[in-house]
KOLVO-588429 format. One record per residue (C-alpha): x, y, z; residue number from 1. Coordinates in nm, 4 decimals, padded with zeros to 6 digits. Example, Ala and Ser with C-alpha at 12.3 -4.5 7.8 and 13.67 -1.06 7.14 Angstrom:
<recs>
       px       py       pz   i
  01.2300 -00.4500  00.7800   1
  01.3670 -00.1060  00.7140   2
</recs>
This chain:
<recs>
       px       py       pz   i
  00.1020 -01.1868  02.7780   1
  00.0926 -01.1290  02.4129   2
  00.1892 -00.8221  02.2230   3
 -00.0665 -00.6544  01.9470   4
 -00.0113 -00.4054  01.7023   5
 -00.2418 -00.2644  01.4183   6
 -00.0835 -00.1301  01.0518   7
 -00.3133  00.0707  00.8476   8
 -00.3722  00.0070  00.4398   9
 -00.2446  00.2243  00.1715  10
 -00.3155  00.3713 -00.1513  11
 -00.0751  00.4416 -00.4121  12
 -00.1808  00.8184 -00.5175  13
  00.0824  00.8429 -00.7880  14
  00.4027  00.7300 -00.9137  15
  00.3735  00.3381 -00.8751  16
  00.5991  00.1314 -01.1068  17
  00.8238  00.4445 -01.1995  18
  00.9619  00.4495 -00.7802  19
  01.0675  00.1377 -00.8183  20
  01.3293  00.2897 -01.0686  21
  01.4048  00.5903 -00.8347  22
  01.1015  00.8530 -00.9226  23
  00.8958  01.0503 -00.6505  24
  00.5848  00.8560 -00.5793  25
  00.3045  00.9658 -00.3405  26
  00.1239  00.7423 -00.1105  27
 -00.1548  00.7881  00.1652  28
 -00.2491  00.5688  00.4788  29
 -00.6055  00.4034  00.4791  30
 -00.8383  00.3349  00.7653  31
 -00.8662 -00.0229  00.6959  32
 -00.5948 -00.2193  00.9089  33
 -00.4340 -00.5377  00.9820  34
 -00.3844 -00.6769  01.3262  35
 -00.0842 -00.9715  01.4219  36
 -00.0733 -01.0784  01.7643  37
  00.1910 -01.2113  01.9009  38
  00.2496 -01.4337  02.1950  39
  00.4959 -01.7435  02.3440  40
  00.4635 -02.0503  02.1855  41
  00.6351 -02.4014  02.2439  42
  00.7344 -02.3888  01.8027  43
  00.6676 -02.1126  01.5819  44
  00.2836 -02.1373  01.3878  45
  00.1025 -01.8988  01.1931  46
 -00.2866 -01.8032  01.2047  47
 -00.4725 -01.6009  00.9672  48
 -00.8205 -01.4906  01.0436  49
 -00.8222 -01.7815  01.3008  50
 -00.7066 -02.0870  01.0400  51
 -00.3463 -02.1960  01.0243  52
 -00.1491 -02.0041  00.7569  53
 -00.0448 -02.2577  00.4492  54
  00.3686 -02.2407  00.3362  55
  00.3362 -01.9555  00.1000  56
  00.1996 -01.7389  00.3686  57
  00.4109 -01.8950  00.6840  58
  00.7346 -01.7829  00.4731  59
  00.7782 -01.4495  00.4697  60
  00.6449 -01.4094  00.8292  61
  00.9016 -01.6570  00.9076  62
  01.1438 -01.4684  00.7476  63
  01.0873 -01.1653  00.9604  64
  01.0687 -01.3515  01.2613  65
  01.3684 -01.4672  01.2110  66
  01.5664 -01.1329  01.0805  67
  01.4477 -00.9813  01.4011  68
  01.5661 -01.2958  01.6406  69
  01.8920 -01.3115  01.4560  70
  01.9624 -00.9331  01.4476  71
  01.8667 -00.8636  01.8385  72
  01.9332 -01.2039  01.9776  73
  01.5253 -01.3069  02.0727  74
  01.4065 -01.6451  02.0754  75
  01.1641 -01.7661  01.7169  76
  00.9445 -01.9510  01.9324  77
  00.6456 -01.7314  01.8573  78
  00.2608 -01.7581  01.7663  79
  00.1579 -01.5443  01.5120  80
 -00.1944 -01.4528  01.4602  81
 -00.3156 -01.2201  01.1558  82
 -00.6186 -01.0645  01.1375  83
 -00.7033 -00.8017  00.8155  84
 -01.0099 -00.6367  00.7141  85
 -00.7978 -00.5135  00.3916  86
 -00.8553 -00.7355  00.0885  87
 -00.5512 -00.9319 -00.0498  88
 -00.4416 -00.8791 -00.4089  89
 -00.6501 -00.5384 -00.3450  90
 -00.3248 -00.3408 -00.4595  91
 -00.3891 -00.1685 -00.1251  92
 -00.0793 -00.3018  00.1037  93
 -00.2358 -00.6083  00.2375  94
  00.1396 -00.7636  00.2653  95
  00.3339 -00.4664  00.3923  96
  00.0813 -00.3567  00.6351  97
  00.1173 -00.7108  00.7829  98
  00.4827 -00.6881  00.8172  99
  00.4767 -00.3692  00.9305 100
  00.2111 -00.4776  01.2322 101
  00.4679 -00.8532  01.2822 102
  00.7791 -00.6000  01.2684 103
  00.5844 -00.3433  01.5594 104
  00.4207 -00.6604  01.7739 105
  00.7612 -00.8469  01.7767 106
  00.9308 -00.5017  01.8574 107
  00.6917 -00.5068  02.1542 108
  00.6743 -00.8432  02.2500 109
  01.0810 -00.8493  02.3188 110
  01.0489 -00.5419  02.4464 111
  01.3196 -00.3709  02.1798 112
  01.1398 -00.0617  02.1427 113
  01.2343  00.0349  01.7739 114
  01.1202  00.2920  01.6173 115
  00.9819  00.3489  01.2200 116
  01.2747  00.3415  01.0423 117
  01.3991 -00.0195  01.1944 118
  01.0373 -00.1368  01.1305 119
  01.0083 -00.0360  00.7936 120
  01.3413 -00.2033  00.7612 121
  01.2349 -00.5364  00.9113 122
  00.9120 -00.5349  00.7012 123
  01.1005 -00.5214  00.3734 124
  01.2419 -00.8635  00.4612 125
  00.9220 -01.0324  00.4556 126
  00.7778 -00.8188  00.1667 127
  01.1062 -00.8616 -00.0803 128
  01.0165 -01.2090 -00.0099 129
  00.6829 -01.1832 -00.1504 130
  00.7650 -00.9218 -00.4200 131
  01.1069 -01.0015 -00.5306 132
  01.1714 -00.5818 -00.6257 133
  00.9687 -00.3476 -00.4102 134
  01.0181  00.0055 -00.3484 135
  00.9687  00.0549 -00.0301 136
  00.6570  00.2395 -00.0138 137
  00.4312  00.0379  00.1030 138
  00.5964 -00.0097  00.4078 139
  00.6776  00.3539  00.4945 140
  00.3545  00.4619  00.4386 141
  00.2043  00.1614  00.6334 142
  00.4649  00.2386  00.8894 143
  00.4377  00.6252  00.9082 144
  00.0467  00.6455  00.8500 145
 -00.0592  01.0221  00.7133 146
  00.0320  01.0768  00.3359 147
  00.3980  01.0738  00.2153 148
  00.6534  01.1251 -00.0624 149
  00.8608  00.8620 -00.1070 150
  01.1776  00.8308 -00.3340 151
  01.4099  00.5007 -00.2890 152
  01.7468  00.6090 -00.1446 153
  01.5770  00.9453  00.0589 154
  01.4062  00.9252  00.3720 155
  01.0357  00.9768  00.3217 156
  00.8499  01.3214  00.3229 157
  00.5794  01.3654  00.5110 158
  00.2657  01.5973  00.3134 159
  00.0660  01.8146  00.5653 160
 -00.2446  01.8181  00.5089 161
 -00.4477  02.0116  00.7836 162
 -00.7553  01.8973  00.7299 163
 -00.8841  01.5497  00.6407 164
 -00.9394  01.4510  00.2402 165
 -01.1583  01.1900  00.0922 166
 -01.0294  00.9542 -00.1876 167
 -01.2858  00.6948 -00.3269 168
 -01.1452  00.3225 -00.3395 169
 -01.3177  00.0589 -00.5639 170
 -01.1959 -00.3157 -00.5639 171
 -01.2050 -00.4743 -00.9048 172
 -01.2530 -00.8269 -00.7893 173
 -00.9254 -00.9396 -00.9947 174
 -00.6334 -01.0275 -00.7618 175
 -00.3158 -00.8577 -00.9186 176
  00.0567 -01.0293 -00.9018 177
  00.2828 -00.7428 -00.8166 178
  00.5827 -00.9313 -00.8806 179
  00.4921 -00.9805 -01.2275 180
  00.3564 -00.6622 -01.3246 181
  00.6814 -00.5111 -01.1822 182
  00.8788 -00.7869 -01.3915 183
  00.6326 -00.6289 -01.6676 184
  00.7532 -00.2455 -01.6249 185
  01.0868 -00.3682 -01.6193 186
  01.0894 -00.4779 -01.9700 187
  00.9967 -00.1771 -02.0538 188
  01.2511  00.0111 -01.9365 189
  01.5347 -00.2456 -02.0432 190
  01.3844 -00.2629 -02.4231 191
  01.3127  00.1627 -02.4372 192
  01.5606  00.3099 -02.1292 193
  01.5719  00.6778 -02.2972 194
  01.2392  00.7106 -02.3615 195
  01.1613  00.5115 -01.9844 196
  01.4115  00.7406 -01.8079 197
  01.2309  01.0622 -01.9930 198
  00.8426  00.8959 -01.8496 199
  00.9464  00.8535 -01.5242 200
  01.1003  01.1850 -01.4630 201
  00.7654  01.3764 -01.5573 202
  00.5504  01.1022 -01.3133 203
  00.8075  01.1924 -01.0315 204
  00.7513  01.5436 -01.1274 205
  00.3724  01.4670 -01.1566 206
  00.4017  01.3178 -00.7363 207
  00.5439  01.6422 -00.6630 208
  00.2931  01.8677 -00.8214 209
  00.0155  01.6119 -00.7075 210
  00.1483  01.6240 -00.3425 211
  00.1033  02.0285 -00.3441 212
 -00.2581  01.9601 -00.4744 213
 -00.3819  01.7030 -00.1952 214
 -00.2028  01.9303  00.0525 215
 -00.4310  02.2026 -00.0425 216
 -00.7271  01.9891 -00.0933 217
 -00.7324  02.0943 -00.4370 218
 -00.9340  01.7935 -00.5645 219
 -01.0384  01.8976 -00.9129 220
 -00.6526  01.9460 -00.9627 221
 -00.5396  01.6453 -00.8192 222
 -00.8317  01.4364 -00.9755 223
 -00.6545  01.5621 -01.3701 224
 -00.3586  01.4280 -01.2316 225
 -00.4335  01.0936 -01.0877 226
 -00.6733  01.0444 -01.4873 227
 -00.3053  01.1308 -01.6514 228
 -00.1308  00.8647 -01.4454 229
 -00.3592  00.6123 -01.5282 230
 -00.3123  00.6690 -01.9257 231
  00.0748  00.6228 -01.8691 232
  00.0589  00.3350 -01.6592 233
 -00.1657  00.2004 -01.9355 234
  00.0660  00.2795 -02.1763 235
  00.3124  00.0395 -01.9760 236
  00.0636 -00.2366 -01.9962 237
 -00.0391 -00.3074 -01.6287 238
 -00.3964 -00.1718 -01.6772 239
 -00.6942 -00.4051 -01.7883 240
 -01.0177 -00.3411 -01.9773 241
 -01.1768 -00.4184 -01.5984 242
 -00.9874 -00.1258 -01.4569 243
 -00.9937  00.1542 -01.7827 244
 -01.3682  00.0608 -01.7242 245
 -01.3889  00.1741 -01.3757 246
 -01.1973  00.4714 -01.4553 247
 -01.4068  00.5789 -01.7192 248
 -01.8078  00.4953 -01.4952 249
 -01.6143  00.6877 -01.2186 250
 -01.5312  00.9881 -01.4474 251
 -01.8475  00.9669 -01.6493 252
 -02.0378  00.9808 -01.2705 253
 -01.8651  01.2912 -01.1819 254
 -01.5171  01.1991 -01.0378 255
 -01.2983  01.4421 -01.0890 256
 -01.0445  01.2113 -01.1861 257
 -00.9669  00.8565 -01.1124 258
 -00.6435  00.5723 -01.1853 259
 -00.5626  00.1870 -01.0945 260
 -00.3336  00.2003 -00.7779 261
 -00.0782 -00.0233 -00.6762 262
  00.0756 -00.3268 -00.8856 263
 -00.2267 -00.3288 -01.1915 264
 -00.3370 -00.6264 -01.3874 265
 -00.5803 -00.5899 -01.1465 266
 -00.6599 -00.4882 -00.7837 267
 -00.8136 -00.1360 -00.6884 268
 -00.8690  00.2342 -00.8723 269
 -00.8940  00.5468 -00.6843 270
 -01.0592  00.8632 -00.7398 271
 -01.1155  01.1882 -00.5881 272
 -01.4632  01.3685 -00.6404 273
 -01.6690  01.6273 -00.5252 274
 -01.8821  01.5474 -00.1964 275
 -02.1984  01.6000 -00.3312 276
 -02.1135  01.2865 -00.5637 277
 -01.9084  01.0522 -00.3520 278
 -02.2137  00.8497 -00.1988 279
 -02.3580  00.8232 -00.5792 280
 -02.0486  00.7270 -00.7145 281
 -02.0107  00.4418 -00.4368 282
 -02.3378  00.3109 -00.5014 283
 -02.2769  00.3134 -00.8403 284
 -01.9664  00.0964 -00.8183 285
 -02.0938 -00.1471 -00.5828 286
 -02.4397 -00.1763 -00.7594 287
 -02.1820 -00.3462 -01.0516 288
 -01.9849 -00.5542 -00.7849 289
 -01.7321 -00.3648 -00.6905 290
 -01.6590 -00.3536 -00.3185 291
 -01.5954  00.0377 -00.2884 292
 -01.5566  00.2563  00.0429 293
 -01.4853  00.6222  00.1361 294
 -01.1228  00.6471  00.2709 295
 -01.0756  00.9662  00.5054 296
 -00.7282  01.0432  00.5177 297
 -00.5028  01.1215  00.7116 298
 -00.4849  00.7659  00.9325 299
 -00.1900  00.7666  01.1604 300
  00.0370  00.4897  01.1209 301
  00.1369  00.1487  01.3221 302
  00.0628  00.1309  01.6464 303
  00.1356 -00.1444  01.9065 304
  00.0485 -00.2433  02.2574 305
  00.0367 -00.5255  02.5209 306
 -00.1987 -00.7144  02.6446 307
 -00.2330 -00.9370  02.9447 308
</recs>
């Protein structure tokens, strides 16, 4: 018997960097999902997309494995098996959705039944091994699926949408170290904290206001928002020429407004945009080598199973 559970991807909508030092940031579930099977096993091993799993990658699963055998008194003897159709260094919660799906299957597999909160919880061991200083997000939204606002230190708040929204996602190609563009922000704030503190209050307040916006579907709203986010995040100096570019060819071919999302220094951009353009705009992208899909949102969040 082996347990399985699936995590979905995420996007950043707004607010990444500044809620890692306590502002509102808003995130949405993606279709694109990671699965992690797990099953008895003489010693513990590691598989990812069917070839064993090298140290750097056996750690923090390890990690987790062990947080959840220590904490609830379950053996470590375990196989792991990953399987991901999200891109890593994407910027689109490769790592947390695959500690959110190890944290759900292992749940499952010792039959512990927890629920999101003690998931999400779980998953943060592996992923503050991989990111030294996360937020949180990733995992919540990963965890909870739909679209949320998250703040560190508040349980997150779910965004209604009632109806399903579109938000264009273009991979740069350029793998991004989140850990070092967080050690990057950082800087920031410790060399300017007034004028930091004084940014990050107006991006929280930008979440909020941006939250209303998706909710309603407004995307020519929303769009002006995410374009202003991207400035300030360039300002901070985790943008690249590679991703100001995209922004701009998404803008230029009728986006209503577009930003990097997740760690920058490289990984994905977003972008909202009228229907009638969304097919052009992906063709567009990918025509210049940039893997770049249509994400429908909402997704609903982990789910997890077993399987004889």
């Amino acid at each position: 018997m082996r347990a399985v559970a699936e995590a979905p991807s995420k996007a950043i909508v707004t607010g990444e960097h500044f809620v890692v030092h306590g502002a509102w940031a808003l995130a949405a579930a993606l279709p694109k999902k990671v699965r992690v099977e797990v099953e008895g096993a003489r010693s513990f091993r590691v598989t990812s997309q069917g070839s064993e799993e090298g140290p750097a990658g056996i750690a923090p699963v390890r990690q987790v494995v062990r947080a959840v055998a220590e904490e609830y008194s379950v053996g470590q003897e375990v196989a792991v098996s990953v399987t991901s159709s999200v891109p890593r260094g994407a910027g689109l919660g490769s790592s947390a959705a695959t500690m959110v799906a190890l944290s759900a299957a292992l749940s499952e597999f010792h039959s512990l039944g927890l629920g999101a909160e003690d998931i999400i919880r779980l998953s943060m061991v592996g992923e503050n091994a991989i990111h030294g200083r996360p937020s949180g997000i990733d995992p919540a939204v990963c965890a909870l699926g739909g679209a949320i606002l998250f703040k560190p230190g508040t349980k997150p708040k779910e965004v209604s949408l009632g109806g399903s929204r579109s938000l264009l996602v273009s991979y740069s190609g350029i793998s991004r170290d989140t850990k070092a563009q967080i050690g990057r922000v950082s800087e920031a704030k410790d060399r300017y904290p007034g004028y930091f503190a004084r940014l990050a209050g107006s991006v929280g307040a930008l979440s909020l206001e941006a939250a209303g916006l998706l909710a309603k579907g407004d995307g020519e709203g929303l769009g002006g928002l995410l374009t202003m986010n991207h400035a300030l995040l360039g300002m901070l100096g985790v943008s690249n020429p590679t991703l100001d570019g995209m922004v701009d060819q998404m803008i230029t071919a009728g986006a209503y407004g577009a930003k990097l999302t997740g760690g920058g220094g490289g990984g994905s951009v977003i972008a909202v945009a009228p229907k009638a353009k969304e097919k052009n705009l992906v063709s567009g992208l990918t025509a210049r080598g940039f893997e770049t899909f249509i994400a429908k949102v909402p997704t609903e969040g982990v789910k997890s199973w077993l399987e004889r």
